[in-house]
N, C-alpha and C positions, 0 to 999 in steps of 0.2 A: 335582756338579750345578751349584754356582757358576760356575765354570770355565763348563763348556758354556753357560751364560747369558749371563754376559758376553759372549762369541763371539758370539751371535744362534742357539747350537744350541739353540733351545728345547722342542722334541721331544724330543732326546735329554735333555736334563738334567728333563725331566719326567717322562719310564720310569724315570730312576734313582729320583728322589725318592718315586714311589708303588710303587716296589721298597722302598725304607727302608722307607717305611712300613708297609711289612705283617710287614717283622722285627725293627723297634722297637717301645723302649716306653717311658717315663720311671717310674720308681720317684721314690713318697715318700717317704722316713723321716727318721731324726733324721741322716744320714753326706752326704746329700744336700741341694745350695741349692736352697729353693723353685721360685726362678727359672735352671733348667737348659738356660733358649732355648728354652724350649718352642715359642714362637713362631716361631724361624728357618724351620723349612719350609714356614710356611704362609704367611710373608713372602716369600720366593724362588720359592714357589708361585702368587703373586699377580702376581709381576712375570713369570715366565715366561707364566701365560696373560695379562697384556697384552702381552706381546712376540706373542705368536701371534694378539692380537685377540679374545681372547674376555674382555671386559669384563666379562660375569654373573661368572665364574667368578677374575679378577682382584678384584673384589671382593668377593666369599666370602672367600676365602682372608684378604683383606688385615684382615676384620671378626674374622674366626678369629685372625689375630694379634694384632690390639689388646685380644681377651680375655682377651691375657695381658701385655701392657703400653699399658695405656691411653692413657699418656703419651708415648709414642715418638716425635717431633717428624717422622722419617723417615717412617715407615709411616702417619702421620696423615696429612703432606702426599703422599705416595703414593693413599691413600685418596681424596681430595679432589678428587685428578686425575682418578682413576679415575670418580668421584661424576660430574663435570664433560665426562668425552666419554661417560658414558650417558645424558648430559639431552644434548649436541648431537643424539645419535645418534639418540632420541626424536625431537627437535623434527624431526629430516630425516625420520625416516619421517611423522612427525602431515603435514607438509608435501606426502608424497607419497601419501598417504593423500589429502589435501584434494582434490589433484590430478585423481587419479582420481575422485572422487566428487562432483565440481563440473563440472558439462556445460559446455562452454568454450558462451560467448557467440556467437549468432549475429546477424550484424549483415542488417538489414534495407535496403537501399536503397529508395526512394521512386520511384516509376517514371513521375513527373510532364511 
């Protein structure tokens, strides 16, 4: 699924990944490290839907990773970004939202 991300195949490395996921599963016990990446799919799962533009779903994912490394300097500044083109995105629709809903000015000439 990396692979195909890096390329721009971000469709394809996203069937793979929620194929994983339906026949994985992380075991805890005492033979295993707490920290087994849990977070890697839902890190590469964040960047493939912003690769594809879907920013809801880019930031799900990248929130779902920091649950398991809070501290990630990568995924945090990823996050941020992601934070930062849903507030442009916002502002352009509030913007065209205004638009619409503000009867343009009609100018009156004086017919003196």
């Amino acid at each position: 699924a990396e692979v195909y991300n890096e390329h721009g195949f971000f469709t394809a490395a996203l069937g793979l990944l929620e194929d994983a996921s339906k026949i994985t599963y992380q075991h805890f016990d005492w033979v295993e490290d707490s920290n087994s990446y849990t977070e890697r799919s839902d890190d590469i799962l964040s960047i493939i839907y912003y690769g594809l533009k879907d920013i809801d779903n880019a930031i799900y994912y990248c929130e779902r990773a920091l649950n398991h490394v809070p501290d990630d300097l990568r995924i945090l500044r990823n996050y941020s970004a992601f934070l930062k083109e849903k507030i442009v995105m916002l502002e352009k629709q509030t913007q065209e939202q205004n638009r619409e809903t503000v009867p343009e000015m009609i100018e009156f000439v004086d017919e003196q």
